[in-house]
N, C-alpha and C positions, 0 to 999 in steps of 0.2 A: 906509395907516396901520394899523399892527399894535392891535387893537383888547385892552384888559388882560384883557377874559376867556378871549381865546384860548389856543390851545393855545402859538402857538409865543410867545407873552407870558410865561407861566408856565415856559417853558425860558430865558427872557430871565430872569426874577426869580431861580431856584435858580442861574443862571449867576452873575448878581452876587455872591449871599450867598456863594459858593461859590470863585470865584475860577476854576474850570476842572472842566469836567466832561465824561465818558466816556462811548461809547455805552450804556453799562447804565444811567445816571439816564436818560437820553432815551428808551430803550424804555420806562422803567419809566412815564413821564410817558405815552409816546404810543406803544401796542402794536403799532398797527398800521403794517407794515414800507413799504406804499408812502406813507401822510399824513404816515409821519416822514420819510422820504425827500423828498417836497415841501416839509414846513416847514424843515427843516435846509438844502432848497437854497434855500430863499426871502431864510433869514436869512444866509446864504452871498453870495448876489447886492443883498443890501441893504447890505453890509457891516457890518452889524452882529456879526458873529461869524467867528473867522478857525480852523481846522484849526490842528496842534501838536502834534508829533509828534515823541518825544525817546526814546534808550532802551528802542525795540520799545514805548510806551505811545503811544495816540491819545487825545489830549481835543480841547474845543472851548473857545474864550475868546472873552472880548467884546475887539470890537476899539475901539482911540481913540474912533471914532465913536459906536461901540455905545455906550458907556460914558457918554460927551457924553448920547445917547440916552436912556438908564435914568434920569440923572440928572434931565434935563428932563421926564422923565415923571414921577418923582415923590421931589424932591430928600429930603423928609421921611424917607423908607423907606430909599433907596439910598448918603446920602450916606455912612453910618458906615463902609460898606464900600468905597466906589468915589472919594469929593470926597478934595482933598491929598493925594494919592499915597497914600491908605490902602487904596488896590485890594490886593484878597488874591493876586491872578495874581502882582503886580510880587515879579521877584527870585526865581520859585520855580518855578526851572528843572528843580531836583534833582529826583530821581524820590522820595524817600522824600514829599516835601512834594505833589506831585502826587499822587502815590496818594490821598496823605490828603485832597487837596480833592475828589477821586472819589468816596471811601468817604461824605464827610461830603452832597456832592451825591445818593447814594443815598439816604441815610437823609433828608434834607427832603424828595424826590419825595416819597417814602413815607409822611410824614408829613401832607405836603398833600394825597395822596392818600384819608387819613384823615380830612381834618377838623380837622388840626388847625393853628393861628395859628404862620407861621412871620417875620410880619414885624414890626419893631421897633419901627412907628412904633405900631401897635398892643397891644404887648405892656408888661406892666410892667415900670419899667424896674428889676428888682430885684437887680440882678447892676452896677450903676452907681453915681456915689459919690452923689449926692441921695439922699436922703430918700423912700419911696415905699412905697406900702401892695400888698401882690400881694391885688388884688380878680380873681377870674379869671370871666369867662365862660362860657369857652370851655379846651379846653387848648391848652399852647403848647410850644412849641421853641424852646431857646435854644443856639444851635452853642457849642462849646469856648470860640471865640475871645470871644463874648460873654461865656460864664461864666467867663473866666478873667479878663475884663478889668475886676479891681476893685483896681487900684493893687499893694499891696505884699503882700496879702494873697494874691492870684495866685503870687507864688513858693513860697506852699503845697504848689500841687498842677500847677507847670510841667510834671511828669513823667508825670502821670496818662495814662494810655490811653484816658479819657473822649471821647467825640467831641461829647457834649450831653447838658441835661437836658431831659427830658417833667416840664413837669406838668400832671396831671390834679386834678382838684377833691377827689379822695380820694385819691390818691399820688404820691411823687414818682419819680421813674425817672433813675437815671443808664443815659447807653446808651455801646456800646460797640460794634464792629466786627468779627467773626470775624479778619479779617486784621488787625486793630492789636491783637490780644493776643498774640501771639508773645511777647512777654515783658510779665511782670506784675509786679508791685512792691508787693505784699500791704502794708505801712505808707504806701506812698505815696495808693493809693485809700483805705485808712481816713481819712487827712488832708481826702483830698476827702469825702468820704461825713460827717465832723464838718464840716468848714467850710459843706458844703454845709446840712447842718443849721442850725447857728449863722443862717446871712445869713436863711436862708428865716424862724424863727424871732423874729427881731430885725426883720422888716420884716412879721410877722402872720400869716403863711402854716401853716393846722393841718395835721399832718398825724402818724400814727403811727409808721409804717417810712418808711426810703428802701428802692428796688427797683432791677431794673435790668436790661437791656435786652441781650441778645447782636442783632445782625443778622448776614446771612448770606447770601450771592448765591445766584441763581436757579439756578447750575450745582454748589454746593455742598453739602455735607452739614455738617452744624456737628461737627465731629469734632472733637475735643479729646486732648491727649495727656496722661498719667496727674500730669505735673506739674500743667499748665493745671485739671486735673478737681482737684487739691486743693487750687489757690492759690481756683476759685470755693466748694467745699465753703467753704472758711474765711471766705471773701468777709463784710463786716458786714452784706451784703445782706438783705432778708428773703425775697427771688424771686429768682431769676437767668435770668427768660425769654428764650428763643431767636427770632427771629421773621425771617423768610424775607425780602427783597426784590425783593417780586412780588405778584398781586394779593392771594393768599390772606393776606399779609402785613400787607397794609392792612386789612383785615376781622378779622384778629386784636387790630390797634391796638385798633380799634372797641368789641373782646368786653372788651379787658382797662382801654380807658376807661369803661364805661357798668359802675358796678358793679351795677345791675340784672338785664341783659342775662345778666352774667358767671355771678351767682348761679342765674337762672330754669335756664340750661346746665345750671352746677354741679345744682342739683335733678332736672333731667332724668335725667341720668347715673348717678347715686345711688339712685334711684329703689326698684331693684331689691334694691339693696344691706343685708346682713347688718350690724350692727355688732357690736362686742370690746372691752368697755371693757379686758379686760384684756390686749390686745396690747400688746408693747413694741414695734412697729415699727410704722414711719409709713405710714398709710393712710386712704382715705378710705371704708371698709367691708368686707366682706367676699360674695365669689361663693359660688354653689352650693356649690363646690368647697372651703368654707371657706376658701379662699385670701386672704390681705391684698390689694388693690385700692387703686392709686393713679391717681384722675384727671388726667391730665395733657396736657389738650387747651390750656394756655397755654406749653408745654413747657417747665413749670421745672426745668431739669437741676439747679439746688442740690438740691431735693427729690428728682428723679429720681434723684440719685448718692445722696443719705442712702438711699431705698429698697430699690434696686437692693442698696450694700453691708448692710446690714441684714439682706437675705434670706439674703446669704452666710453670713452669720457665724450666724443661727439654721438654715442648710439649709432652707429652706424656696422652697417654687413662692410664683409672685404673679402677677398681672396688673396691664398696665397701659394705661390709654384713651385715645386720643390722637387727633388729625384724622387723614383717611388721606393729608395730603400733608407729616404729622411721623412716617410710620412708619420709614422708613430711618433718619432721623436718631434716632428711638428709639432702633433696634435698636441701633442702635454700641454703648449703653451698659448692654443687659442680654445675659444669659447663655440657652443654651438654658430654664435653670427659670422663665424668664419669660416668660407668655404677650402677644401685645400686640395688643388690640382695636380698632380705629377706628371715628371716626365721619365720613362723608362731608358734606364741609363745604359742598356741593351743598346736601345737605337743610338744614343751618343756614343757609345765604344765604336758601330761600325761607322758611322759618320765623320767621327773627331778624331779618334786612333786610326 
């Protein structure tokens, strides 16, 4: 009997919510290459989960059994996705729809991995047609299909590239996936970014900004092409953070939910730092060097492109502070005049964790 705290339980739970998922959520869940290799053949030989493999992509699905299985173990949690044929696998053979249960299976590892509430029976239900107050604990994850699935009002934002919302106790996050932004639809996420407002609002929920969330695979760098870089500048966004899926990724969650944590950093960092009231470009102090200084260890690229173009257009050097495992993905988007310091996220694990 697969016991619910285990490891290969918790690739049973993201499988369900998920509908089919790729070796990259299963690393991400269970790093190490020979205990995933055991759980995967365990769950392999129990027939609980069956290989599927269509169009050079490999994922993994709950089979008949499995499915019987999850449900019996906890029909509460399981049945929204998996009882009367509402399993997310059925019918979605095509590889655009596959991908997308991989990309959305990443970012829940990722998120569990965090801490945070990715199950339904737990969660408020406030994306639902009842009546309901969002009292939160804890934060939560609510995937697309959940947040789209509020009757008529869903063909708002059918189009949206959103993959889920984060919410945390002080902000709300819509997230999104490196690879589902290939095309973007600037009126379309505003629709969502107001409705999402509106519902969270009308059911209690305070909060000042929406934000929002890029994710990005462990073998990627978040590159952006010069359209993408101004459909986010324009973004209704107040952040447009990047955030890696991998451990440092999950540890990032942690910095950008605990606004404590985020802030004592932010102080850390600043420390040293000059200020300019009368700068007209955005920073968060000034170096030795009189240089403008933008902290950017959450790697918000909306802010990071306002800075970056700003130095241009005054000619000016800058720095900017980032973890040393967001430096590559920095670098993409400043020029030689930009210096870019890190902080090793080593010394913040023993520090902050």
């Amino acid at each position: 009997m697969i016991q619910k705290d285990a490891k290969a339980y918790h690739v049973l739970e993201i499988l369900s919510m998920a509908g089919e998922v790729g070796e990259d959520m299963v690393s991400l869940l269970i790093p190490q290459p020979d205990y995933r290799k055991k759980i995967l053949q365990r769950l392999l030989l129990e027939n609980k989960i069956v290989r599927y493999q269509k169009d050079g992509v490999k994922g993994y699905r709950l089979t008949i059994s499995g499915k019987r299985w999850m449900l019996q173990s906890d029909y509460n949690r399981f049945s929204y996705f998996l009882a009367n044929g509402a399993d997310a696998s059925m019918r979605r053979s095509d590889l655009i729809h596959r991908k997308r249960q991989h990309r959305l299976a990443e970012m829940m590892a990722l998120f569990f991995l965090a801490g945070t509430n990715l199950f339904r029976d737990e969660k408020p239900s406030i994306f639902q047609e009842q009546p309901t107050e969002a009292k939160l604990s804890q934060s939560v994850f609510y995937s697309s299909r959940e947040w789209k699935d509020m009757g008529s009002l869903s063909t708002k934002v059918i189009s949206s590239r959103g993959a889920g919302v984060w919410l945390t106790k002080n902000a709300v996050w819509l997230c999104y996936h490196l690879d589902g932004v290939t095309s973007w639809y600037g009126n379309v996420e505003k629709r969502a970014d107001i409705l999402l407002r509106s519902v969270l609002q009308e059911k209690g929920y305070s909060f000042s900004e929406t934000r929002a969330l890029l994710f990005y695979s462990q073998t990627d760098i978040p590159i952006l092409e010069a359209k993408r870089q101004a459909d986010i500048r324009d973004s209704p966004f107040e952040k447009f953070c990047c955030v890696p899926l991998d451990e440092n990724g999950s540890l990032l969650l942690q910095i950008l939910e605990n606004a404590q944590m985020y802030q004592c950093l932010y102080q850390v960092l600043t420390e040293d730092l000059k200020s300019n009231a009368e700068s007209n470009i955005i920073n968060d102090g000034y170096n030795d060097a009189l240089e403008p200084v933008l902290i950017c260890f959450d790697f918000d690229i909306k802010r990071l492109l306002l800075f970056v173009m700003q130095l241009r257009y005054a000619q000016k050097k800058g720095e900017v502070i980032c973890f040393d495992f967001q430096k590559e993905g920095v670098k993409q988007y400043c020029d030689e005049a930009t210096q870019i310091s890190t902080v090793d996220m080593e010394a913040v694990r023993e520090n902050f964790f």
